[in-house]
C-alpha positions in Angstrom: -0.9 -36.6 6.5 1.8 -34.3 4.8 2.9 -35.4 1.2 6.1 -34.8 -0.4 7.1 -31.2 -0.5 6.0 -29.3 -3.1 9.0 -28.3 -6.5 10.2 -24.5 -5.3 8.1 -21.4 -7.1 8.6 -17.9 -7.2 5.7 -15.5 -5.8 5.3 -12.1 -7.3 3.7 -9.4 -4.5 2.7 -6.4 -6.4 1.7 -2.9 -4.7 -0.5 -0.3 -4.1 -1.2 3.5 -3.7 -4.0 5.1 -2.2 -6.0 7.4 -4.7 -7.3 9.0 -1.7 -6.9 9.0 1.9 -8.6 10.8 4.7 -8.1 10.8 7.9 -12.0 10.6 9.4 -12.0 10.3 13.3 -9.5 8.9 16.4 -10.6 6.5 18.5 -10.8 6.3 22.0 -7.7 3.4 22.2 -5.9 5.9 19.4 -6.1 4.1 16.6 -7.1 6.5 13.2 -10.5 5.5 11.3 -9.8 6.4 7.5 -11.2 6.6 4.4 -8.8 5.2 1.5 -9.2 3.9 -1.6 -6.7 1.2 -2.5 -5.4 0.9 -6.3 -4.0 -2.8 -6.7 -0.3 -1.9 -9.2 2.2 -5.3 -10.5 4.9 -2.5 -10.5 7.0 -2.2 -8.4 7.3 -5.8 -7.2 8.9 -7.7 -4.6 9.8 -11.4 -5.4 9.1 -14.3 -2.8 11.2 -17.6 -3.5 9.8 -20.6 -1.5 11.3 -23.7 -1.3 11.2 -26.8 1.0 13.1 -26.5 3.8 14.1 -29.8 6.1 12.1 -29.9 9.0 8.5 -27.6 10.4 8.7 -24.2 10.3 10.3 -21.1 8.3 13.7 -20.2 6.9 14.0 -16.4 6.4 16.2 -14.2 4.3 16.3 -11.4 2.6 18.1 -8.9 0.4 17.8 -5.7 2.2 19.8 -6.0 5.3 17.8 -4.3 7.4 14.3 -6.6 6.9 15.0 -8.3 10.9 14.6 -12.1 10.1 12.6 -13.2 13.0 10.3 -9.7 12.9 8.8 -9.0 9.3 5.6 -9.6 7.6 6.5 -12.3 5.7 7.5 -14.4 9.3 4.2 -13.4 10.7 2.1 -14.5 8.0 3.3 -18.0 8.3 3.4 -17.8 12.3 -0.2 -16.9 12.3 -1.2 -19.1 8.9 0.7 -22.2 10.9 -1.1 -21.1 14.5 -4.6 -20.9 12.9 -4.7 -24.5 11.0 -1.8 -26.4 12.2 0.0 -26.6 9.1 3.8 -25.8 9.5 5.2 -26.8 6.6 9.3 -26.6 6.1 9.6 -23.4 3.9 12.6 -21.3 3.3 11.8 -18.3 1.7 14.1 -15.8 0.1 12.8 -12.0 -0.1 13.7 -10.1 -3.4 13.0 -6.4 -2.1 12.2 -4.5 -4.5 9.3 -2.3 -3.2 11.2 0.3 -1.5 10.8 0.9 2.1 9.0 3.7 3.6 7.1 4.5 0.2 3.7 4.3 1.7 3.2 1.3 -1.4 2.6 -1.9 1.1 5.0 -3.7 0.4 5.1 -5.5 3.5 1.5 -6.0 3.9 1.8 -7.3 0.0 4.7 -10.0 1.0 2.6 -11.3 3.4 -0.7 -11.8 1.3 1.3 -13.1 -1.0 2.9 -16.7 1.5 -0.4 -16.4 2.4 -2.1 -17.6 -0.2 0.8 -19.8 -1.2 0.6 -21.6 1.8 -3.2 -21.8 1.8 -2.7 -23.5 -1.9 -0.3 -25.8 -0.4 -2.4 -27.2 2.4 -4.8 -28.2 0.0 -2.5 -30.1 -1.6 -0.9 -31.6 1.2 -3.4 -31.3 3.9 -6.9 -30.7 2.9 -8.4 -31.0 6.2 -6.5 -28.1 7.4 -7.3 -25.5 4.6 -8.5 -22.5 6.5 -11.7 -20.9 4.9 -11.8 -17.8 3.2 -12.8 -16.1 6.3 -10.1 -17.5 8.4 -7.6 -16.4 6.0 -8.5 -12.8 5.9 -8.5 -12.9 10.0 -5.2 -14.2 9.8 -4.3 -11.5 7.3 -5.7 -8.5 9.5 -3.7 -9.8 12.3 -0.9 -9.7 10.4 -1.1 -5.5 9.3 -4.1 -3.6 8.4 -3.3 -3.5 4.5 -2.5 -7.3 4.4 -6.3 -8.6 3.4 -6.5 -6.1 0.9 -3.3 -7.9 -0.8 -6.1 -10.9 -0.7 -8.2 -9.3 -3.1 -8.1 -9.3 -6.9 -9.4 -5.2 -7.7 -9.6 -1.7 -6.0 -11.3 -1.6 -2.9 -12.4 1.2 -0.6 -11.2 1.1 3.4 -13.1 2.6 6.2 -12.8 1.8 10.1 -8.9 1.8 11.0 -8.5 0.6 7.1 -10.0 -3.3 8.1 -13.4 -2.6 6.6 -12.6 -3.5 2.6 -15.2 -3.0 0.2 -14.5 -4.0 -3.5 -14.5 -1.1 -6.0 -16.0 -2.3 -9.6 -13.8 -1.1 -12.4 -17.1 0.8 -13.8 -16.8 2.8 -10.5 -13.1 3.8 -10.7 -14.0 5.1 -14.9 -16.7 7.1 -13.0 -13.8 9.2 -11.0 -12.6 10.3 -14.5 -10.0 7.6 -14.1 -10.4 5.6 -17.2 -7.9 5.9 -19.9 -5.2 7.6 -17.7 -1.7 7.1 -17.4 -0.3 6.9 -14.1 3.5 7.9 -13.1 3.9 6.1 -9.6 7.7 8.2 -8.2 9.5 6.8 -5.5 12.2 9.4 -4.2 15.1 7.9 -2.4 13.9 8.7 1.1 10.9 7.0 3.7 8.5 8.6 5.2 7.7 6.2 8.5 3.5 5.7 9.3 4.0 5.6 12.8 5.7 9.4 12.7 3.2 10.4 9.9 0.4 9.6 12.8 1.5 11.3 15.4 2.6 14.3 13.1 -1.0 14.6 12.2 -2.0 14.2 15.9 0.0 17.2 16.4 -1.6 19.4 13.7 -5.0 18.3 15.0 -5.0 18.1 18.6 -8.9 18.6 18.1 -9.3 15.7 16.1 -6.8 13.8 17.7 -8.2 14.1 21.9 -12.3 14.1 20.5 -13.5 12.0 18.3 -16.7 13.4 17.2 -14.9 16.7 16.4 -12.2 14.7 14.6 -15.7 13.6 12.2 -16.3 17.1 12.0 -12.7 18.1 10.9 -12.1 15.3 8.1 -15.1 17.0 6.7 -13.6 20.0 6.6 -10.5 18.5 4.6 -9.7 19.9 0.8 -7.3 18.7 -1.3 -3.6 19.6 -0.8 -2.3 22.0 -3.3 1.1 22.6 -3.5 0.7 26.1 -4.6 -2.1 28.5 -6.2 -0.3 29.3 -9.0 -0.1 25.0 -10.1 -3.1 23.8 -9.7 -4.4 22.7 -12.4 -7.9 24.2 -14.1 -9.1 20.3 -15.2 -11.9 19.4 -12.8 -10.0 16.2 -12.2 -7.7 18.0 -10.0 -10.2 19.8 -7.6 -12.3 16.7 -7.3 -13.1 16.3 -3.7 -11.6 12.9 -3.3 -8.1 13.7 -4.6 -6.8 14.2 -1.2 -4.9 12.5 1.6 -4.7 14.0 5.2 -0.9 13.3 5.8 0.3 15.7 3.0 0.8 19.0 4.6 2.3 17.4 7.6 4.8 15.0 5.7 5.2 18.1 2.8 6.3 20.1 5.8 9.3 17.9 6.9 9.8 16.7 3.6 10.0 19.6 1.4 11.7 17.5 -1.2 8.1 15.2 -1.7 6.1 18.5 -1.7 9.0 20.1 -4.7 8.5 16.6 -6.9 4.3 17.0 -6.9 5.0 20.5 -8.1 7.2 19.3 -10.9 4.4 16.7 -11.7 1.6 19.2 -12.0 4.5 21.9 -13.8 5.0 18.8 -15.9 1.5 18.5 -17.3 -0.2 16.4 -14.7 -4.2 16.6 -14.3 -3.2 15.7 -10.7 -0.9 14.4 -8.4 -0.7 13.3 -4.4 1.0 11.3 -2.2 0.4 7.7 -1.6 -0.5 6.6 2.0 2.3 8.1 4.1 4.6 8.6 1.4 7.0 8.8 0.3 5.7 8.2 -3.1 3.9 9.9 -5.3 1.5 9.6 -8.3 0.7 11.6 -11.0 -2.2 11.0 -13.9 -1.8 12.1 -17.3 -4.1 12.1 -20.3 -1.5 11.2 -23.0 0.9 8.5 -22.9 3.8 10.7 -24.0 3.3 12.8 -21.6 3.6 10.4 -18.8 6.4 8.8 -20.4 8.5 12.1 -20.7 7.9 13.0 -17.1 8.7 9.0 -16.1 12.0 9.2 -17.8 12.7 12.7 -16.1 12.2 11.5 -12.8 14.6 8.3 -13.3 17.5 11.2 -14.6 16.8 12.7 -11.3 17.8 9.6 -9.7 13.9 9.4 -8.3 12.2 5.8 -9.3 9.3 5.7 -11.4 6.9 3.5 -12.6 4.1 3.5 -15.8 1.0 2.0 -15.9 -2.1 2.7 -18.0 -5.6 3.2 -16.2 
């Protein structure tokens, strides 16, 4: 039996970028199989506020007008949370976008996770024979969007299949990349790349891969990293590591010559490398020093272009 509601609470949903992404095969029904490795970030951050609500069921809203309030991530979760156990709590939650749009930094998938395990926490509070299992919860999650049971996790993890297949990454692991101690600059130009376009972009560029899917193993292989020019890449074996790359870059840098213009001011800038993150349209940069990174952080904000700091 349901209890009284529970006070209101705030939910932080951080985000992520990919710190590699290939593109490995297409499958028969058309969906992509990848190879990604997912970076967990707290900034930037979108802010869920949950409170009761009178009644079963969820009360949406949301800052950024264009979030439909019946058809988002953040509906879904409980739809599919509330299908799975039978617990439909009153809720009305209130999204704080903050996470741009189109920025390729799952923000949606991360909203989702994030009511997810709120409202896992609250049935075992108010309805303990309900509580879903760990499993169940991450089915839900995949059945909401791809990135959503990654949002579940507490660390890095690499992706494989169509990016459903999460395997957690030990921090020892991501030092081994020549990650540890870095400063990462995370830039988020006022623009959005959308994944669905990204896709069939690619398709385009690859009608091998895209129509045969053992050549499209073949082609993946065949993938280097995306340098914006000759004359900028930089001589640090860091940058021509094999798995600094992601497979959307030269499509999205051709439409989007202003994405491919701000990873050449990163690397100009001092950066041991740079790249897109998932679809874009953000970008991330490491540094060595943290004045460096700072510097170049504060640039980008005077060129109206969001950015972010975090130390590795």
């Amino acid at each position: 039996m349901i209890t009284a509601p529970s006070p209101a609470v705030t939910l932080r949903a951080g985000c992520k970028v990919n710190l590699y992404l290939r593109i490995t095969g297409v499958r028969p029904d058309g969906y992509h199989e990848l190879d990604t490795l997912f970076l967990p970030l707290p900034e930037p951050h979108d802010l869920l506020h949950v409170a009761p609500h009178a009644g079963e069921g969820i009360c949406f809203t949301c800052t950024e007008p264009d979030v439909a309030p019946a058809r988002n991530t953040v509906v879904a979760a409980y739809e599919g949370f509330a299908m799975a156990t039978g617990f439909r709590p009153g809720l009305g939650v209130h999204l704080e976008k903050r996470i741009p749009h189109g920025a390729g930094l799952g923000g949606g998938s991360a909203d989702a996770a994030a009511l997810l395990r709120h409202l896992a926490a609250l049935c075992l509070k108010q309805a303990p024979d309900m509580v879903p299992t760990p499993e169940t919860l991450r089915t839900i999650a995949a059945k909401v969007g791809a990135d959503v049971p990654f949002f579940l996790m507490d660390g890095p993890a690499r992706a494989t299949g169509i990016g459903d297949e999460l395997t957690p990454v030990p921090h020892g692991e991501l030092a081994g990349l020549g990650l540890a101690g870095m400063h990462l600059v995370l830039a988020c130009p006022p623009l959005r790349v959308s994944t669905p376009w990204a896709y069939r972009a690619w398709d385009a560029a690859n009608p091998a891969c895209a129509h045969d899917a053992p050549e499209a193993g073949r082609c993946a292989k065949s993938l280097r990293p995306c340098l914006t020019s000759e004359s900028l890449e930089d001589r640090n074996p860091l940058s021509r590591s094999p798995w600094l790359t992601n497979s959307f870059e030269p499509v999205v840098f051709q439409t989007h010559g202003t994405l491919r213009r701000t990873k050449e001011f990163l690397l100009r800038r001092g950066a041991c490398a740079a790249l897109m993150s998932g679809s874009g349209a953000s970008l991330f940069a490491l540094f060595r020093k943290h004045g460096t990174a700072r510097d170049v952080a504060e640039a980008l904000r005077n060129d109206n272009i969001a950015a972010f700091l975090h130390a590795l």
